[in-house]
RODO-2510 file (C-alpha; in nm, 4 decimals, decimal comma):
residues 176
     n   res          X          Y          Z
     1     x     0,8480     0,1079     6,0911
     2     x     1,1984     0,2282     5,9796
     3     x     1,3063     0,2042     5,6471
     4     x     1,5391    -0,1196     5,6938
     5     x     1,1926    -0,2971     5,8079
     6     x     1,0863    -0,2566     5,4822
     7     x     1,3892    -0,5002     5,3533
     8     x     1,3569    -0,7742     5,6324
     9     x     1,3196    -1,1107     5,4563
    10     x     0,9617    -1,2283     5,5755
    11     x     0,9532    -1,5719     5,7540
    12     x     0,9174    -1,8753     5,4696
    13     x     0,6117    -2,0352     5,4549
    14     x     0,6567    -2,4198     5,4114
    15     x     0,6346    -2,5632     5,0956
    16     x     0,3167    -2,8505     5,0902
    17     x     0,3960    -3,2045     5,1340
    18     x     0,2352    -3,3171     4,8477
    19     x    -0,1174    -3,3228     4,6723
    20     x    -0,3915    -3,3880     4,9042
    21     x    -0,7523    -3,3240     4,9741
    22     x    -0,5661    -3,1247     5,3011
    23     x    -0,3857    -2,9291     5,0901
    24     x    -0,6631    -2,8285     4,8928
    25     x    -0,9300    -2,7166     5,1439
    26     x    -0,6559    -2,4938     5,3151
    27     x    -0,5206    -2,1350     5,1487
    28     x    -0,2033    -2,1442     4,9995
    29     x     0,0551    -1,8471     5,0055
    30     x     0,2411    -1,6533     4,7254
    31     x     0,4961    -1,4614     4,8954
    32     x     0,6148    -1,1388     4,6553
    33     x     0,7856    -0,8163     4,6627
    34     x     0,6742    -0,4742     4,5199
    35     x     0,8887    -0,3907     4,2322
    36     x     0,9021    -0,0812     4,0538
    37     x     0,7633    -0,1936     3,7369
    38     x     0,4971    -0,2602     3,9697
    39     x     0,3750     0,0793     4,0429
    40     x     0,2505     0,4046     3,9236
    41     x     0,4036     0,7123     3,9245
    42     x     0,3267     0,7686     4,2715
    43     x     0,4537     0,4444     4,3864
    44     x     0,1544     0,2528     4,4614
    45     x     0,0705    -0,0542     4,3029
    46     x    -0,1092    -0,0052     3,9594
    47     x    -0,5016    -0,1488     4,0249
    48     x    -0,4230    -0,4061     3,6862
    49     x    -0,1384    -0,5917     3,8658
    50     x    -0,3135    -0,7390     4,1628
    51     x    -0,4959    -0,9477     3,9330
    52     x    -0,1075    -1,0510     3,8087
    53     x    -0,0411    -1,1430     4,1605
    54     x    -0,3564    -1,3442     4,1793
    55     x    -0,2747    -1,5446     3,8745
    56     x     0,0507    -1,6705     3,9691
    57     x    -0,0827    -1,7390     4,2848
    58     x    -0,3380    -2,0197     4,1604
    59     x    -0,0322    -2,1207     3,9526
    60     x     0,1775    -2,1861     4,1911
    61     x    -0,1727    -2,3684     4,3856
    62     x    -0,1600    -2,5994     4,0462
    63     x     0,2132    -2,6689     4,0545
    64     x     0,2221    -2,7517     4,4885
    65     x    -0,0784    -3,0234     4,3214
    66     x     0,1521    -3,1266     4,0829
    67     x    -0,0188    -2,9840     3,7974
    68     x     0,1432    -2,8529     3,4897
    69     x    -0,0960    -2,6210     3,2784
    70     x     0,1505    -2,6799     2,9823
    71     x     0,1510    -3,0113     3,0446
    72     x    -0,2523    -3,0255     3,0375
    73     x    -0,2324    -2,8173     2,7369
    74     x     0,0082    -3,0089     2,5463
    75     x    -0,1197    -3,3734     2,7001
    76     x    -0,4966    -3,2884     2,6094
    77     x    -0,5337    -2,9426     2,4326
    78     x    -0,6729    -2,8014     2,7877
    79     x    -0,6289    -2,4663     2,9286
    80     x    -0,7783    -2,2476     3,2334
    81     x    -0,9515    -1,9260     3,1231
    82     x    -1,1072    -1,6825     3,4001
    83     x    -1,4601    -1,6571     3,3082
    84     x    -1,5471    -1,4143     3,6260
    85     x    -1,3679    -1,1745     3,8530
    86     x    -1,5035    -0,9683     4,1503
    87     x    -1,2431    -0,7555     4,3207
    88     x    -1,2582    -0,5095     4,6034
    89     x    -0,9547    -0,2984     4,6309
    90     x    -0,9263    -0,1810     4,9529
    91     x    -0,5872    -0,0633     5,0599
    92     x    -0,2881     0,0309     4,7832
    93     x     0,0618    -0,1423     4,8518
    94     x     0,3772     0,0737     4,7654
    95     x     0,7751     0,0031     4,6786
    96     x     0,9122    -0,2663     4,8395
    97     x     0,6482    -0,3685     5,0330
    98     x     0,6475    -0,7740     5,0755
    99     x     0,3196    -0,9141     4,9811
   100     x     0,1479    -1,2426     5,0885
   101     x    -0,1504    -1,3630     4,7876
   102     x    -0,3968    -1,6192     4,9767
   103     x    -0,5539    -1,8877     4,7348
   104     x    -0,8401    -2,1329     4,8520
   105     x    -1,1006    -2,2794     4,6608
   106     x    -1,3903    -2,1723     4,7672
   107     x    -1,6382    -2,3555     4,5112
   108     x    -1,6050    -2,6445     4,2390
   109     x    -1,8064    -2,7562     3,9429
   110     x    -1,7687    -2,9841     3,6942
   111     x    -1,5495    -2,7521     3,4707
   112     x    -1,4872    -2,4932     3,6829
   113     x    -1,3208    -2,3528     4,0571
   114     x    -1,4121    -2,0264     4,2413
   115     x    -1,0875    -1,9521     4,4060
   116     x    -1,1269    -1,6762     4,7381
   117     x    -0,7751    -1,4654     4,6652
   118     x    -0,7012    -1,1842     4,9020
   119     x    -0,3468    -0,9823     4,9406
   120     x    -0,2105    -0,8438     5,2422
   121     x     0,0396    -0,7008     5,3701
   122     x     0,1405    -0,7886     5,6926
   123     x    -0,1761    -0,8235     5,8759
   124     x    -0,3633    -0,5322     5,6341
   125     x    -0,6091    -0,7003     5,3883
   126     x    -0,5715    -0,4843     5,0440
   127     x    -0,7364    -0,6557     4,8252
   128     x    -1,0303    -0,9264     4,8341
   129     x    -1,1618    -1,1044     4,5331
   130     x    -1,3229    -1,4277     4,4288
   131     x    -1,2146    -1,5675     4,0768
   132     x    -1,4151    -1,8157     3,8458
   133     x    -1,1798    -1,9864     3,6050
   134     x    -1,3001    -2,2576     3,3889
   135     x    -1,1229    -2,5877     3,2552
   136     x    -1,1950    -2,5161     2,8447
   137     x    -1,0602    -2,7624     2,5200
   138     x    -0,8611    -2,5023     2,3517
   139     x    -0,9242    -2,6488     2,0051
   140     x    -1,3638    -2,6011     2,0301
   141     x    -1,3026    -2,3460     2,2403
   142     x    -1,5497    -2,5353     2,5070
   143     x    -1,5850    -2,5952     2,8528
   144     x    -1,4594    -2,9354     2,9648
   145     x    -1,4577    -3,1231     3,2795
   146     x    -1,2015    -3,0862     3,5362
   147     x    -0,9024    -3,3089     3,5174
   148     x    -0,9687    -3,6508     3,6571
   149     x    -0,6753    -3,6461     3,8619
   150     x    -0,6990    -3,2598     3,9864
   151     x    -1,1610    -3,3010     4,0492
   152     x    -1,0191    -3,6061     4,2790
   153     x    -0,8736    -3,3880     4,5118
   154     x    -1,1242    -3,1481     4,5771
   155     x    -1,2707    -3,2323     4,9018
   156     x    -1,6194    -3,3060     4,8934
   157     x    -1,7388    -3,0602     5,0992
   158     x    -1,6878    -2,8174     4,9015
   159     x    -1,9885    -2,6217     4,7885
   160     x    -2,0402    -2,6396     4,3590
   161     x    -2,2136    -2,3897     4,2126
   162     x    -2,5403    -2,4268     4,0912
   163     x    -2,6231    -2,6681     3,7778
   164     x    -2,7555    -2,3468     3,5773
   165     x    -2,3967    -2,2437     3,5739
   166     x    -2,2548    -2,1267     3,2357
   167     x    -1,8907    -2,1775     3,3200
   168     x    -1,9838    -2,5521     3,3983
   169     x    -2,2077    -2,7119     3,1561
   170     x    -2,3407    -2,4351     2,8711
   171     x    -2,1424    -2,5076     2,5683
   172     x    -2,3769    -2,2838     2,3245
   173     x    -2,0939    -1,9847     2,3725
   174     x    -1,7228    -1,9384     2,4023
   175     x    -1,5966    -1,8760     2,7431
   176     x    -1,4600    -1,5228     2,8167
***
């Protein structure tokens, strides 16, 4: 690869049609450069930052849904908190490099979604991880069911985690 390979634009990747069940069930793509502020001193992306990446990611999933979290938050006090996080880090990006953040939903309760997030680069897989975030009522500080509107367009074969999960139903502590 030569150096002005590393500034090609990379191809777009559509924007959704609109919230669906279709849209849902397959990944969606954040497309994102490398900046500086990015990195370490040695130019490779700081460990801290992929989990950045990751979170814009499932924002941008909301917003191609048509979700607002501000708009949850100020229309019924709720927010998304991540309640879990298993990474693997297995490649480092550098400078520049353009980076591609896959989001699918790989599990759903009844206030919660395990989203599968994984960053590559190119065809290189550098980072794999499955997220738990759960739907919480910022004012008890409580888990709360999913958004009508958002829980009806989660197909229904995806698989929900068990009923003895503490993300979905245990309101005896604060989520994470």
């Amino acid at each position: 690869m030569s150096l002005t390979d590393t500034y090609d634009t990379p191809a777009p990747i559509p924007e959704p049609s609109g919230p669906s069940a279709a849209t849902i069930s397959h990944p969606a793509d954040l497309l994102l450069r490398v900046y500086y502020e990015d990195t370490d001193a040695a130019g490779v992306v700081y460990y801290a930052n992929y989990l950045r990446f990751c979170e814009r990611a499932r924002t941008e999933w909301l917003r191609a849904l048509g979700f607002s979290q501000q708009a949850m938050f100020a229309s019924e006090g709720l927010a998304f908190v991540v309640t879990r996080m298993e990474a693997d880090y297995l490649r480092g990006a550098e400078l520049d490099d353009w980076l591609r953040v896959a989001s699918e939903v790989a599990a759903s309760g009844r206030a919660s979604l395990v989203f599968r997030q994984r960053v590559w680069r190119g065809e290189t897989l550098l980072f794999d991880s499955r997220v738990t975030i759960a739907c919480v009522d910022m004012t008890s500080k409580r888990p709360r069911r999913l958004p009508a509107a958002l829980a009806d367009l989660l197909p229904s074969r995806l698989p929900r985690p068990s009923d003895n999960n503490p993300s979905d139903n245990d309101t005896s502590t604060e989520p994470a």
